[in-house]
C-alpha positions as CSV (number, residue, x, y, z in Angstrom):
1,X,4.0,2.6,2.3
2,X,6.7,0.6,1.1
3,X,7.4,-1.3,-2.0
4,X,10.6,-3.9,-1.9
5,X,11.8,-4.5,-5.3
6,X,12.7,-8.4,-5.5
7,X,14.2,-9.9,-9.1
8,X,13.0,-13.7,-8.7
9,X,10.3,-15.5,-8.1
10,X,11.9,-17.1,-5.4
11,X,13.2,-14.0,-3.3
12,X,10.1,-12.7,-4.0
13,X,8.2,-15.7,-1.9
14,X,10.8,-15.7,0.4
15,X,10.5,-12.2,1.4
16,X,6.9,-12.6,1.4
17,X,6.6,-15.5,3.9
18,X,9.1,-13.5,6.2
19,X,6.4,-10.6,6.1
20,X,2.9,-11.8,4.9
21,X,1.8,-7.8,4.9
22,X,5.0,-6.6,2.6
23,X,4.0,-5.2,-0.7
24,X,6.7,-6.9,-3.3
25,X,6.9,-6.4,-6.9
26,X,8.8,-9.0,-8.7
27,X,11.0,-7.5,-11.0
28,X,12.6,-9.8,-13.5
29,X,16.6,-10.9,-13.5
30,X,19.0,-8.8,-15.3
31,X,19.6,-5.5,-15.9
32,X,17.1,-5.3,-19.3
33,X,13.8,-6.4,-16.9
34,X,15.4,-4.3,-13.8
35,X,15.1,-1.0,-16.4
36,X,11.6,-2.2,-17.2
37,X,10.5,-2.7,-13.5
38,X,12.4,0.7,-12.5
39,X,9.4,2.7,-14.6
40,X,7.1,0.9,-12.8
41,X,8.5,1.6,-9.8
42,X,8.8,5.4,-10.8
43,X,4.7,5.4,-10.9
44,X,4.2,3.2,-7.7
45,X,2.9,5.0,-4.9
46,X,4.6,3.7,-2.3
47,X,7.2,6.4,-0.1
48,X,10.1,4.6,0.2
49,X,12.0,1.6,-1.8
50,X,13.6,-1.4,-1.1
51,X,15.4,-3.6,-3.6
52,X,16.3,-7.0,-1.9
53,X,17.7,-10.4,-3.2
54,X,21.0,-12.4,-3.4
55,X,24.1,-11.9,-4.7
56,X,27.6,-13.1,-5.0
57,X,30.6,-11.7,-2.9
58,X,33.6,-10.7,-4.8
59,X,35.7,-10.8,-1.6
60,X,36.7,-13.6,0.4
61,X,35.7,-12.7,4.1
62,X,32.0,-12.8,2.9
63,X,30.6,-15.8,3.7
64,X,27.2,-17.7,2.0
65,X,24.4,-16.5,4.4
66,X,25.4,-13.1,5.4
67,X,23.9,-10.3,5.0
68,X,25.2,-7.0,3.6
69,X,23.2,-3.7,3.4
70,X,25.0,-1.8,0.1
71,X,25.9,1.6,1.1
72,X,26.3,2.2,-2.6
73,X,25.3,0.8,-6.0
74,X,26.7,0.9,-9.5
75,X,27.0,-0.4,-12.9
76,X,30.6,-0.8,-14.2
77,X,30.1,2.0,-16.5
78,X,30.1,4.4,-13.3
79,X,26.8,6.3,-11.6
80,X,26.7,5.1,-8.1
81,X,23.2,6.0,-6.4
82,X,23.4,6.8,-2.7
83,X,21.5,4.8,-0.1
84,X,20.1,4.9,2.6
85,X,22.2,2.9,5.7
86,X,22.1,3.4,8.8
87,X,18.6,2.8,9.4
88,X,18.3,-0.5,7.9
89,X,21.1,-1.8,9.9
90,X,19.6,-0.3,13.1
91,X,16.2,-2.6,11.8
92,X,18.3,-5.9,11.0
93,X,20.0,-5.8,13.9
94,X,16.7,-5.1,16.5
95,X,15.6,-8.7,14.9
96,X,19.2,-10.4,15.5
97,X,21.1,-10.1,12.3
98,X,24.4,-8.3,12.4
99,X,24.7,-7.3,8.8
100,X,28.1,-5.8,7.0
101,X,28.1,-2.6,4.8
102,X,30.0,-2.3,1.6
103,X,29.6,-1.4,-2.5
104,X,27.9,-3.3,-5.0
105,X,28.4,-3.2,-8.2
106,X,25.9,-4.2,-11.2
107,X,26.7,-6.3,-14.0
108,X,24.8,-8.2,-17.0
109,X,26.0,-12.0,-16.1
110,X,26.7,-13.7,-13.0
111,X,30.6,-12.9,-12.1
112,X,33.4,-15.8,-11.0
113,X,36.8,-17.1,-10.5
114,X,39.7,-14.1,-11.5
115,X,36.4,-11.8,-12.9
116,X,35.6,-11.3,-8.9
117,X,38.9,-9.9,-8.4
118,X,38.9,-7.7,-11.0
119,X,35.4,-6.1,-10.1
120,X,36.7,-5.8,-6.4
121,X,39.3,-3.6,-7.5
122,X,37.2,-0.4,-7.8
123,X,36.2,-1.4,-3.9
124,X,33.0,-3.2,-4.5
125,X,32.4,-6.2,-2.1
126,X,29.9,-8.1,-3.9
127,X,28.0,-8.2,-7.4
128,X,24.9,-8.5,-8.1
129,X,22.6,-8.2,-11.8
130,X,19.8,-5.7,-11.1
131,X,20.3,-3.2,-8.2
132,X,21.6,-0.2,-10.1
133,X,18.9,-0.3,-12.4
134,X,16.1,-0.5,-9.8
135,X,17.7,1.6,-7.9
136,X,16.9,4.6,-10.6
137,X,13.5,4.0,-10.4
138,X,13.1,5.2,-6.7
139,X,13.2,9.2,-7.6
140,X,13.8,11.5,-4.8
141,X,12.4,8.3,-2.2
142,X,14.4,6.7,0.7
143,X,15.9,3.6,-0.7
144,X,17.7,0.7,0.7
145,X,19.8,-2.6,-1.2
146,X,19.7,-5.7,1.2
147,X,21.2,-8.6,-0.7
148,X,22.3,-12.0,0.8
149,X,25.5,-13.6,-0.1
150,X,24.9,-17.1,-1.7
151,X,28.4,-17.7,-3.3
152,X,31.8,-15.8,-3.3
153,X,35.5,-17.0,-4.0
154,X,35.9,-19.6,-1.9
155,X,31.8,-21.1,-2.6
156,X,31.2,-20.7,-6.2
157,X,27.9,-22.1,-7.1
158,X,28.6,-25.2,-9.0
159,X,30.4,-26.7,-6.5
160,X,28.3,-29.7,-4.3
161,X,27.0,-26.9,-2.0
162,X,25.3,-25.1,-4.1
163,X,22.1,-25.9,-3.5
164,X,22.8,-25.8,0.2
165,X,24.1,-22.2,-0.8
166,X,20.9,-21.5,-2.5
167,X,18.6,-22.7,0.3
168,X,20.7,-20.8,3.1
169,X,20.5,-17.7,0.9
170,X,16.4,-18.0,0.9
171,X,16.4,-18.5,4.3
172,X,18.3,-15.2,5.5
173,X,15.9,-13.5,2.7
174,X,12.6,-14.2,5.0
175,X,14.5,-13.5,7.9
176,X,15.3,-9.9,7.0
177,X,11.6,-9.3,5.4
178,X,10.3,-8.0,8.9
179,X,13.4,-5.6,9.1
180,X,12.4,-3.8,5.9
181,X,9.3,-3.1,7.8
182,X,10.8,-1.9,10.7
183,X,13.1,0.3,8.6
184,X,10.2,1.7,6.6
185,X,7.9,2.1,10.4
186,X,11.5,4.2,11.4
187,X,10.9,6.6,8.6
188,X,7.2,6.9,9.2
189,X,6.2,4.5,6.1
190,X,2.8,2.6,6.9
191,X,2.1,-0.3,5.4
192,X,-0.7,-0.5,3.4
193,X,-3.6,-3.0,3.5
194,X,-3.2,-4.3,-0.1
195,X,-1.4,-7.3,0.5
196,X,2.0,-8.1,-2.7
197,X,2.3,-7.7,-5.6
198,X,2.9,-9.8,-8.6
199,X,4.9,-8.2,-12.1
């Protein structure tokens, strides 16, 4: 079975109406609850990992609404975790959505303006608060990042949009819940019967 790893309440529903049968465990924003929720995740039974939410593009051809599949994650302090790519790509696409590839990296606040361009240096694409930490707590599992872009350079969040932003970032959340199934049915993950999960 698989377990996807969402930090908010509102991803977490999102995800959930996308896939009524997807076991999610809501996590908590910020790296402090994303430590917390990684031992849990450590005890869960499930075979494989997913951590999925928004995030913020630190480079400008990444739009609000698209999808990207991390193909590594890190905090700034180093200790990238390898993930697994190729078949979540393979699942997003068999439901219609062409998603990008590219490095996150994990910080404690929400990154804008001239602080983007300085965390794309290192050759990250987008930022978000929580994956690095989850991330630990998948062990030896398969483990996939799918995070949605809600805001980037060009589309910082307290601009008019925002909550148009916000909306259209919920949106492509419950459209890619069936594709974690998919990539979990690829790796011979069932689903269970137990219906989500609430942190």
């Amino acid at each position: 079975m698989i377990v996807v790893a969402a930090p908010l309440g509102l991803e977490a529903r999102a995800l959930r109406r996308g896939a009524p049968g997807l076991r999610v465990l809501r996590t908590g924003m910020g790296p402090a609850r994303a430590r917390r929720a990684a031992e849990r995740l450590r005890a869960d039974p499930a075979s494989a990992v997913a951590v999925a939410g928004l995030c913020g593009a630190l480079v400008p051809d990444l739009e609000p609404g698209d999808v990207l599949v991390a193909s590594s994650v890190e905090d700034e302090h180093g200790g990238a975790a390898e993930l697994e790519t190729v078949g979540v790509c393979r699942a997003l696409r068999a439901i219609g959505i062409d998603p990008r590839v590219g490095r996150i990296i994990c910080t404690d606040h929400f990154a804008h303006g001239r602080e983007r361009e300085r965390l794309a240096l290192g050759g990250a694409v987008a930022a978000d608060m929580e994956s690095a930490w989850l991330a630990a707590g998948a062990g030896h599992r398969p483990l996939a990042v799918v995070r949605v872009v809600i805001d980037g350079p060009r589309h910082e969040l307290w601009r008019p949009a925002a909550a148009r932003q916000l909306l259209l970032g919920l949106r492509r959340l419950r459209e890619i819940a069936p594709a974690l199934e998919r990539w979990a049915e690829g790796l011979g993950v069932k689903q269970p019967s137990l219906g989500t999960m609430e942190s």
